[in-house]
C-alpha positions as CSV (number, residue, x, y, z in Angstrom):
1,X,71.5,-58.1,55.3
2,X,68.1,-58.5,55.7
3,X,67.2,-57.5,52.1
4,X,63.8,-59.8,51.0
5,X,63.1,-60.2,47.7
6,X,66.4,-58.5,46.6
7,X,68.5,-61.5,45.6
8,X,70.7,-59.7,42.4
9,X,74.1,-58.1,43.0
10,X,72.7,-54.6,41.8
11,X,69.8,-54.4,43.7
12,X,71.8,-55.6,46.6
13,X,74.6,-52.4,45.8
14,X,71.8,-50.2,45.3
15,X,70.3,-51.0,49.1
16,X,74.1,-51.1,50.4
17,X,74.6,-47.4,48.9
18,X,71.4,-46.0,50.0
19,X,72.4,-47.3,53.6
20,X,75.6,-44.6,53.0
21,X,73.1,-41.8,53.4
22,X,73.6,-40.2,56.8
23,X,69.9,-41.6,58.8
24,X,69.2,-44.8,56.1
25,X,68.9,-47.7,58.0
26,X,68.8,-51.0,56.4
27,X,64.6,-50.5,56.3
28,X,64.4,-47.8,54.6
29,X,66.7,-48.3,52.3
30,X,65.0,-51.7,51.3
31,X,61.5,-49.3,51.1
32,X,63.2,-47.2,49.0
33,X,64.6,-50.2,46.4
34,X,61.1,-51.3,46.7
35,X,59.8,-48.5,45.3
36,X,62.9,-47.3,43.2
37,X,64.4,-50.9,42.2
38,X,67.2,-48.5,40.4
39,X,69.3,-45.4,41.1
40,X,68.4,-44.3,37.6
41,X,64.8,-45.1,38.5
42,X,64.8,-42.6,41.6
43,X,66.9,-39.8,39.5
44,X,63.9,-39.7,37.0
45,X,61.7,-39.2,39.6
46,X,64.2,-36.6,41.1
47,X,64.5,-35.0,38.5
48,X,60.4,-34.5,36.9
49,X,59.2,-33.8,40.0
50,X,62.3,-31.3,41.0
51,X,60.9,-32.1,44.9
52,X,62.8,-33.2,47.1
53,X,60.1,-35.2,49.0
54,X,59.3,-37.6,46.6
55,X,60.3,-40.4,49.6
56,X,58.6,-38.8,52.1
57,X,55.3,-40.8,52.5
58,X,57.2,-44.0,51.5
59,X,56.2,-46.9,54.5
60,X,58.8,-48.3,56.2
61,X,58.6,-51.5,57.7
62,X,60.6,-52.6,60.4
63,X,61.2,-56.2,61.5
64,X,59.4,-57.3,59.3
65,X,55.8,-56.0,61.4
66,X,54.0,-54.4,58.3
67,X,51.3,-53.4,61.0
68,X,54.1,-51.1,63.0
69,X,55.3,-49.7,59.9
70,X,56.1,-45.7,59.8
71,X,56.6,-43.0,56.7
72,X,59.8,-42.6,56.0
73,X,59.5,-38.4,56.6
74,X,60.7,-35.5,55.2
75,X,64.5,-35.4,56.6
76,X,65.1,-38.7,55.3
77,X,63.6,-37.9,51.6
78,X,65.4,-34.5,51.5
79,X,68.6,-36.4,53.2
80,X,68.4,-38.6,49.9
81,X,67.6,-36.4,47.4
82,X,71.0,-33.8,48.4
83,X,73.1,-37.3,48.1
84,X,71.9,-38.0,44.2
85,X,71.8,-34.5,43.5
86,X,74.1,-32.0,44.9
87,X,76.2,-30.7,42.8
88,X,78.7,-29.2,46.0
89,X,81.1,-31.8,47.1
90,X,81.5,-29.7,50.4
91,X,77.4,-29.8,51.0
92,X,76.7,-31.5,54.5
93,X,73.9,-34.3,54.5
């Protein structure tokens, strides 16, 4: 795992979850820990805002070229969002 600056056994879970959500690549889930270094972090967040494109204009970078990097888009964020809070075990993501 590429995960730079993320050296600590939680931050490494939290990255290695994120990468269970259907469409999170190793990238963007590192942008995401960036951002949100904790689950609990990202629930606040979730949960004030009550959007579920809070990720959406979060840059990801990829290979390490910060000058290629891309947003991380709407699908993604709402992708995430239904995986911390659905309340429907049977949802699709």
């Amino acid at each position: 795992m590429k995960s730079i600056g993320f050296e600590d056994f939680y931050s490494l879970a939290w990255i290695e979850m994120l990468m269970t959500v259907p469409g999170i690549s190793e990238d963007k889930a590192i942008a995401i820990a960036k951002k949100y270094p904790t689950m609990k972090g990202l629930m606040d967040e979730l949960e004030t805002n009550k959007n579920k494109l809070v990720l959406e204009d979060l840059k990801v970078v990829h290979n390490y070229n910060e000058s290629k990097a891309k947003r991380l888009g709407p699908a993604a964020s709402t992708k995430v969002a239904k995986f911390l809070t659905s309340d429907n075990p049977n949802e699709v993501i």
